[in-house]
N, C-alpha and C positions, 0 to 999 in steps of 0.2 A: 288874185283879186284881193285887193285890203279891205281892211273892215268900212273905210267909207265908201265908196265903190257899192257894199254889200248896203250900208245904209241907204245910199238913194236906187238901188235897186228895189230895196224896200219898201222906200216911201215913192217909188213910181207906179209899183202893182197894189201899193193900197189905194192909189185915185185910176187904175188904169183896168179896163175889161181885156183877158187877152184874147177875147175873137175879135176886137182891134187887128190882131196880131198874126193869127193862126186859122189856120182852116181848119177847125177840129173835124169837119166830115172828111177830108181829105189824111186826117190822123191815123199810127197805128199804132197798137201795143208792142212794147218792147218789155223782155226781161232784164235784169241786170242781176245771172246767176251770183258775180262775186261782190255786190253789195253786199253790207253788213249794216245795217240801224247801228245806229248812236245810243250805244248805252251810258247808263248812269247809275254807280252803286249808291242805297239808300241803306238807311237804317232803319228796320223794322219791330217793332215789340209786339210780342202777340203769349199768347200762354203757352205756358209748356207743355202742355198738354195738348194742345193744337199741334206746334210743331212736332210733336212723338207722330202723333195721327198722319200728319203729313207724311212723315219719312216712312211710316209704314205704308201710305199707300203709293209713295213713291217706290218702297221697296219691288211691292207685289208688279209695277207695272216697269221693274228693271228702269228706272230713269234717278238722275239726281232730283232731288227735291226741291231745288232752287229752278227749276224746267218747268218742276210739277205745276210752283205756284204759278208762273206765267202762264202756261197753259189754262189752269184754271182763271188767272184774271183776265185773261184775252177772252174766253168763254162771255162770263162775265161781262166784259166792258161791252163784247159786241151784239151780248141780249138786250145791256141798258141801250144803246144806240141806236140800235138798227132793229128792234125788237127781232130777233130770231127767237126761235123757238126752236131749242138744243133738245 
């Protein structure tokens, strides 16, 4: 698929509803064990003191520290969202 292709795919589902399309009652869930998300490295500035705190409590829980913080912002992003309560 090229990228225009993907444009008006795009701009078909921003004017299109897809139960036009699909019988979502008739829907089922699927996994996709060997997906992988789309990562993206950023750069981050935060205090050094923060990140010692971090690595240490990355230590105590055996994980690298760059896990740790995802973990905690996923936490995070899906209390702002979805209001859970962790």
């Amino acid at each position: 698929m090229n990228s225009n292709d993907e444009d008006e795919e795009r701009e078909f589902w921003a004017t299109h509803d897809s139960t036009e399309y699909v019988d979502w009652d008739r829907a089922q869930s699927t996994v996709f064990p060997e997906l992988k998300p789309t990562t993206k490295i950023i750069s981050l500035r935060m205090p050094e003191s923060m990140l010692n705190e971090l690595k240490m409590l990355a230590h105590k829980r055996d994980v690298p520290y760059q896990s740790l913080i995802k973990v905690f912002l996923r936490e995070r992003i899906d209390r702002e969202l979805y209001k859970k309560t962790l």
